[in-house]
C-alpha positions as CSV (number, residue, x, y, z in Angstrom):
1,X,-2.4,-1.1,96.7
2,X,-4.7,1.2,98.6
3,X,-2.2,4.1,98.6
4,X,-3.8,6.3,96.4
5,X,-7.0,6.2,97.5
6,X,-9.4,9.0,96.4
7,X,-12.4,8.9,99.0
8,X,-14.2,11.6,97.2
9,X,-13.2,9.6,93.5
10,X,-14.8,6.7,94.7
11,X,-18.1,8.6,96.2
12,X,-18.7,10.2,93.0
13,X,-17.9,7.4,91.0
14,X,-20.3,5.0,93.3
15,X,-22.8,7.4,93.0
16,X,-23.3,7.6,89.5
17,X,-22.9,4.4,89.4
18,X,-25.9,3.3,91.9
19,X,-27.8,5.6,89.8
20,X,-26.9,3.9,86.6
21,X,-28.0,0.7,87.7
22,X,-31.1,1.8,88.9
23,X,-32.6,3.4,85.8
24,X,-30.9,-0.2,84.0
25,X,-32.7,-1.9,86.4
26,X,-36.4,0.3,86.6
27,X,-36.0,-0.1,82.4
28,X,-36.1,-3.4,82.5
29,X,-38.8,-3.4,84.5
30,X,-40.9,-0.6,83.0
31,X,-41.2,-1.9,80.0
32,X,-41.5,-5.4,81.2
33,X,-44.9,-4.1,82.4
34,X,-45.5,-1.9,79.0
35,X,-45.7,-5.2,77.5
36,X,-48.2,-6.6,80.1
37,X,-45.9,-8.1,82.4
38,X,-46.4,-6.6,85.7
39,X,-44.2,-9.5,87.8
40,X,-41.3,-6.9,88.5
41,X,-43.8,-3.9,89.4
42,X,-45.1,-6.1,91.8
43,X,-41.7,-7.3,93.3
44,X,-41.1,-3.1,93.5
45,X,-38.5,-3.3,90.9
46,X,-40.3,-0.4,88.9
47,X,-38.1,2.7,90.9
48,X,-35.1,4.5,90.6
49,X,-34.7,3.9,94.7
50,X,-31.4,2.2,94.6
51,X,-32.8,0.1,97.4
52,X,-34.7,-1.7,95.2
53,X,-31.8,-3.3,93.3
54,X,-28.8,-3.3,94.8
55,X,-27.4,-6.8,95.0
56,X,-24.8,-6.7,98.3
57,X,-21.6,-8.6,96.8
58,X,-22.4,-7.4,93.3
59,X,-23.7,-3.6,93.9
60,X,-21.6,-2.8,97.1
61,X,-18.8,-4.9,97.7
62,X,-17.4,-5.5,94.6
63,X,-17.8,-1.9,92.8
64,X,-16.1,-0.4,96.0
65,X,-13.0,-3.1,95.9
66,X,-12.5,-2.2,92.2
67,X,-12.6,1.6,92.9
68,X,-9.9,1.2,95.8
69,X,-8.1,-1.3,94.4
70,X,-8.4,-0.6,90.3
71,X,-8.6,-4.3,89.8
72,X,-11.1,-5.2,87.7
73,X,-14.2,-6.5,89.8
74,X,-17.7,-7.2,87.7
75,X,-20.8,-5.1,89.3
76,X,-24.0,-6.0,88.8
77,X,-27.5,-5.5,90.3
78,X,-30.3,-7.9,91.5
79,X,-32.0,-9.0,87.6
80,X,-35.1,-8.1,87.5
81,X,-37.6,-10.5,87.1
82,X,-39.7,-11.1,84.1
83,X,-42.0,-13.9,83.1
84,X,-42.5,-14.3,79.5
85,X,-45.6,-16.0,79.6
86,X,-47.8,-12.9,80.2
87,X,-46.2,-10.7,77.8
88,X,-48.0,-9.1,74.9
89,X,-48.9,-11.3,72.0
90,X,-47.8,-8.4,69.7
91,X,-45.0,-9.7,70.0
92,X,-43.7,-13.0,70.3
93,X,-42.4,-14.8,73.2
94,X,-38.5,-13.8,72.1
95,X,-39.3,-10.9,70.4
96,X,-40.5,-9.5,73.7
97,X,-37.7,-10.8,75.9
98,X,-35.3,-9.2,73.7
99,X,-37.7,-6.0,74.4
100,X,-37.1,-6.0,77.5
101,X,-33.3,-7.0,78.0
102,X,-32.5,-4.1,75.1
103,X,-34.3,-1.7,77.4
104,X,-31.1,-2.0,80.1
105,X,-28.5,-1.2,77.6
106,X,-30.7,1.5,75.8
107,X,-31.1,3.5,79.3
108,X,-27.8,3.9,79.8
109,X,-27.0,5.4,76.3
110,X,-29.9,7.6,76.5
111,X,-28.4,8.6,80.3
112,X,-24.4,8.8,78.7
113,X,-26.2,11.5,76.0
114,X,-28.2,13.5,78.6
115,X,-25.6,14.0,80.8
116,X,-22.9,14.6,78.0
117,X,-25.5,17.7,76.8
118,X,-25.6,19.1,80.7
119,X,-21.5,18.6,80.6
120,X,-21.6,21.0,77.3
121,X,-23.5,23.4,78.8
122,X,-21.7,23.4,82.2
123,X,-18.5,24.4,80.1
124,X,-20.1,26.9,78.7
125,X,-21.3,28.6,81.2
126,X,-17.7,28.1,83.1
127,X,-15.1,28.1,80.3
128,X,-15.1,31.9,78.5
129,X,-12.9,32.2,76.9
130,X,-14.4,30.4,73.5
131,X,-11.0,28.7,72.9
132,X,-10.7,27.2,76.2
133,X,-13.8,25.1,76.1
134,X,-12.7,22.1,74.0
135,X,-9.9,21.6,76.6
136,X,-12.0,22.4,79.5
137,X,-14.3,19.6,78.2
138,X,-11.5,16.9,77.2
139,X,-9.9,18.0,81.1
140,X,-12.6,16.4,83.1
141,X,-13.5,13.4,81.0
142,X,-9.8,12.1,80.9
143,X,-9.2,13.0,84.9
144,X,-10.2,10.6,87.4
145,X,-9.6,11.5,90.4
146,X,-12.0,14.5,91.9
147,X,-9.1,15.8,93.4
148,X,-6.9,16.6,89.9
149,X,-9.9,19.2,89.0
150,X,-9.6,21.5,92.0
151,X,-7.0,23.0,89.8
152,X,-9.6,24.5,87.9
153,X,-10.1,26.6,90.7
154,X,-14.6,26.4,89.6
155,X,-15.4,26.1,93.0
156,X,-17.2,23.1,95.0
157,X,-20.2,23.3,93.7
158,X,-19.1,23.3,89.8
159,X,-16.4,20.9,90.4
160,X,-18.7,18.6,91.7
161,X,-21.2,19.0,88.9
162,X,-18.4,18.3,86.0
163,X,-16.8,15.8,87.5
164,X,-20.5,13.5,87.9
165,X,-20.9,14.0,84.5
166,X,-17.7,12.6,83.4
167,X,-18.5,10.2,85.4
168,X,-21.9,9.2,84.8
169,X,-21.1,9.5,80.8
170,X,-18.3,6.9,80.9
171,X,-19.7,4.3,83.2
172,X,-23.1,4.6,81.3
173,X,-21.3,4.2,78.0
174,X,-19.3,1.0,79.9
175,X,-21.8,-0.7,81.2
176,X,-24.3,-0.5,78.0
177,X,-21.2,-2.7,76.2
178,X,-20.7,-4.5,78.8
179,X,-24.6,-5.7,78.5
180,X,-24.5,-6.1,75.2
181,X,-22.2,-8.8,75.3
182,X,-24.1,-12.3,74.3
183,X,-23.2,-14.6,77.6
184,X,-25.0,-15.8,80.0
185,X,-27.2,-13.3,82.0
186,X,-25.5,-10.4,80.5
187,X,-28.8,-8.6,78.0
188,X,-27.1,-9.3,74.8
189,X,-27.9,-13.1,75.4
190,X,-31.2,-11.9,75.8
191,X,-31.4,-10.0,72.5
192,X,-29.3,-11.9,70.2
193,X,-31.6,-15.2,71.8
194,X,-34.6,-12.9,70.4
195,X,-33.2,-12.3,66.9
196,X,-31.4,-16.2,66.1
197,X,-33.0,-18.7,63.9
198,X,-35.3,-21.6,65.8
199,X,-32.9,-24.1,64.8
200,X,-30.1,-22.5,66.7
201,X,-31.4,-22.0,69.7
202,X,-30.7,-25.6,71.3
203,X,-27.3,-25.2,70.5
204,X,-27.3,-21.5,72.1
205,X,-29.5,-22.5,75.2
206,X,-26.7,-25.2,76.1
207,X,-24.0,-23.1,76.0
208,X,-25.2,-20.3,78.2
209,X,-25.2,-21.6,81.5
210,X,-21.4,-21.6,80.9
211,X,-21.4,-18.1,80.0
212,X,-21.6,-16.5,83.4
213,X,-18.2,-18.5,84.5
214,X,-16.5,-17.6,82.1
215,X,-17.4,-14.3,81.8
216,X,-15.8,-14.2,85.4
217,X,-12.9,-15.5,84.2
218,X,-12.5,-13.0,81.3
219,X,-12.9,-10.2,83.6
220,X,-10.5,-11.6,86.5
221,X,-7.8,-12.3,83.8
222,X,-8.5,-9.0,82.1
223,X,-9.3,-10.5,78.5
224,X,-12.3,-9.4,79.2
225,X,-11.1,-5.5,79.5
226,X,-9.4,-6.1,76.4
227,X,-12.5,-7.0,74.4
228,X,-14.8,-4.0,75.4
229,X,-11.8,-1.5,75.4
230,X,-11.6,-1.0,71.3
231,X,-15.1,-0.6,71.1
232,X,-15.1,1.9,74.3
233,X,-12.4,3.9,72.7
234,X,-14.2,4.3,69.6
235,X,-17.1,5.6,70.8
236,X,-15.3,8.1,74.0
237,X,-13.6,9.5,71.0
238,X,-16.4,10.4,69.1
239,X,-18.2,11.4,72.1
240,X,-15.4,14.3,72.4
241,X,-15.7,14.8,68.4
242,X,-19.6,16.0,68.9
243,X,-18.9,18.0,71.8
244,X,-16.0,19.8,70.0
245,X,-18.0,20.4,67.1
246,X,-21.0,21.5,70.0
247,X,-18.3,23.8,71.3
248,X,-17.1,25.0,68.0
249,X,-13.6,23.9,68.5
């Protein structure tokens, strides 16, 4: 099981995802207190320090046994706490809670798009000639292990810098659909509980306590995998659509 352990593969990968987390986290909590609700600024929650969130089974333990192991462990960070009854009164009280819980997933699409526009550049500036670009590009974001793009031959420094933004792209793009999925304390229970009819919501509100167990047993079973992986898919392949048509391929 632990054979092919990549120690450097699992640092990167930890790394960008600790910092994915964070800004989830610090989005939550930032515009918690855009809409008056200053509870998680108080608690501290308002930083990108890791510190701040890191839940020890769900941030540490379980995100490192997946990377060894490639079994598929949930990760999560501490939630960040939020009390509806001082938000705005722009908003209602659900409109504002689905504010805030859209904020997590949003982060880490806007982070996935950053870091897919420093990747472009990085190839350009690496990958002359023209036509090797597209398959510089496609290269790092299919290899997983560190390792595999020595071969490159970029040097440490370069290697390094590709391989965080493969990295940081895909789990970004991962964990925004996994939040988005409606159950339990997942943000898309948050936002769909924002945007359902009144007379739903009793029927909605009994069934989520449930959620979180058997989200656990989706994930442990690997239903779960197969549910987000269409939708993932979809949207790596027309990640690598823009940047071809960015690198002119």
């Amino acid at each position: 099981m632990f054979d092919n352990i990549s120690i450097p593969t699992i640092l990167v990968s930890y790394v960008a995802l600790l910092f994915s987390l964070s800004v989830h986290e610090a989005s939550h909590a930032s515009v918690a207190y855009w809409l008056e609700d200053d509870t998680a600024a108080r608690l501290g929650r308002m930083t990108l320090n890791p510190l701040a969130h890191i839940d020890p089974l769900g941030t540490v333990v379980f995100p490192l046994l997946g990377m060894a192991t490639g079994f598929p462990f949930i990760g999560w960070a501490k939630p960040v706490p939020v009390d509806p009854r001082n938000l705005t009164r722009r908003f209602t009280q659900r409109g504002g809670m689905a504010i805030v819980s859209a904020a997590g997933p949003a982060s880490n699409l806007i982070l996935a798009t950053i870091f897919l526009g420093v990747m472009l550049i990085l190839v350009k500036v690496v990958a002359p000639p023209h036509e090797l670009e597209p398959r510089l590009f496609d290269y790092v974001l299919n290899t997983w292990k560190v390792e595999s793009l020595q071969s490159l031959k970029l040097g440490p420094a370069m290697t390094l810098a590709l391989a965080l933004c493969g990295r940081l792209i895909l789990i970004n793009i991962g964990l925004a659909l996994f939040n988005l999925l409606p159950m339990g304390p997942l943000d898309g229970s948050g936002i769909l509980r924002g945007l359902l009819p009144w007379r739903w919501l009793p029927k909605f509100d009994r069934i989520q306590p449930w959620m979180g167990g058997l989200l656990i047993v989706l994930a442990l079973t690997g239903i779960l995998g197969h549910i987000i992986a269409p939708v993932f898919y979809f949207i790596f392949d027309g990640v690598k659509s823009v940047a071809h048509l960015f690198l002119g391929a």
